[in-house]
C-alpha positions in Angstrom: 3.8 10.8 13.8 3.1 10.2 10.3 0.0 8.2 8.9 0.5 4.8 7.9 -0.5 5.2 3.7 -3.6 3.3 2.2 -2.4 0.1 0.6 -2.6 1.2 -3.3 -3.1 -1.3 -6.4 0.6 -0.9 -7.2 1.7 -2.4 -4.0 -0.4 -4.8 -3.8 0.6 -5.7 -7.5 4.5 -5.6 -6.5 3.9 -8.1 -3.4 1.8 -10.6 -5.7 4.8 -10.5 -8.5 7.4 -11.2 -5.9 5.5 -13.7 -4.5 5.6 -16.0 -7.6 8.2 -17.6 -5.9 7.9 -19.7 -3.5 10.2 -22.3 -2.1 7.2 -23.9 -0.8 5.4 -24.5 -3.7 6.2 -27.0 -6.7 7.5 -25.9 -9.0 8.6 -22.6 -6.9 8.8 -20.2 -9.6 5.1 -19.1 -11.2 6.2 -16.9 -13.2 5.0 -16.6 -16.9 3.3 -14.6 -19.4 0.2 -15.5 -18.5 0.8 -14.9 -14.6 2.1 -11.3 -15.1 -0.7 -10.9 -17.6 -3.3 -11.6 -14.7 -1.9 -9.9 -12.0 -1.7 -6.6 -13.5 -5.2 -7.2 -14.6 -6.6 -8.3 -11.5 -4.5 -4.8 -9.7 -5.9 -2.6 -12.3 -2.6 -2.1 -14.2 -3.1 -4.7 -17.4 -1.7 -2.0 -19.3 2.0 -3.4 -17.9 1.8 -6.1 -18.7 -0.1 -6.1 -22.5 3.3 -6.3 -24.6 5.2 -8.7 -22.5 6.3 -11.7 -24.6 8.7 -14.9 -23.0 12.0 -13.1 -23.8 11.1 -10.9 -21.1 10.9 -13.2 -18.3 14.2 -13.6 -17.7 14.7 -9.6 -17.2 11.5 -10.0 -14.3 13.1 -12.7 -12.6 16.2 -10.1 -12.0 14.0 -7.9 -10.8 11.9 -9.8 -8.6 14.8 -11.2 -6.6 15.9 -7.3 -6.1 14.1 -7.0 -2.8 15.2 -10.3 -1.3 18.7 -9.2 -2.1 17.9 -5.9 -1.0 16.5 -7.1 2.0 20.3 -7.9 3.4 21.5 -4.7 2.8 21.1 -3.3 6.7 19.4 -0.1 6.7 16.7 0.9 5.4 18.3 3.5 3.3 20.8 1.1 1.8 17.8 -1.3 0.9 16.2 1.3 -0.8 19.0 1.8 -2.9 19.9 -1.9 -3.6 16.3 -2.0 -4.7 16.8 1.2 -7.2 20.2 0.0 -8.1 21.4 -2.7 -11.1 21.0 -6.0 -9.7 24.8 -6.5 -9.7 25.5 -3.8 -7.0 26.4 -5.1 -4.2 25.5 -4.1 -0.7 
């Protein structure tokens, strides 16, 4: 059996970006500059997000709806392709 890996900054970072949305929350989408800005600080990885200006947000709101579209796909091995794959692939 293999061991379980340690839970590493960059995962952590990944579930805290797709969880700036929330259909529970108003307004549901968190996402801005400034919310990237602190969670890549806050995950040690402020280097990511140093450049990012408002014309990008619409490129990380693609990507963070990757792994709930993903999450359809079946297998685990297809999800981890819809997840590597352009957003427009279907599964």
């Amino acid at each position: 059996m293999s061991r379980v890996p340690a839970e590493a900054p960059a995962l952590r970072l990944a579930t805290a970006f797709v969880n700036t949305f929330d259909l529970l929350e108003t307004p549901p989408d968190r996402l801005s500059v400034e919310v990237v800005q602190r969670l890549a600080g806050r995950h040690g990885q402020a280097g990511l997000a140093a450049d990012l200006a408002g014309a990008d947000l619409d490129e990380l709101r693609a990507l963070r709806g990757r792994p709930h579209h993903a999450a359809a796909c079946g297998t685990p091995e297809v999800f981890a392709i819809c997840c590597l794959q352009p957003a427009t692939t279907a599964c």
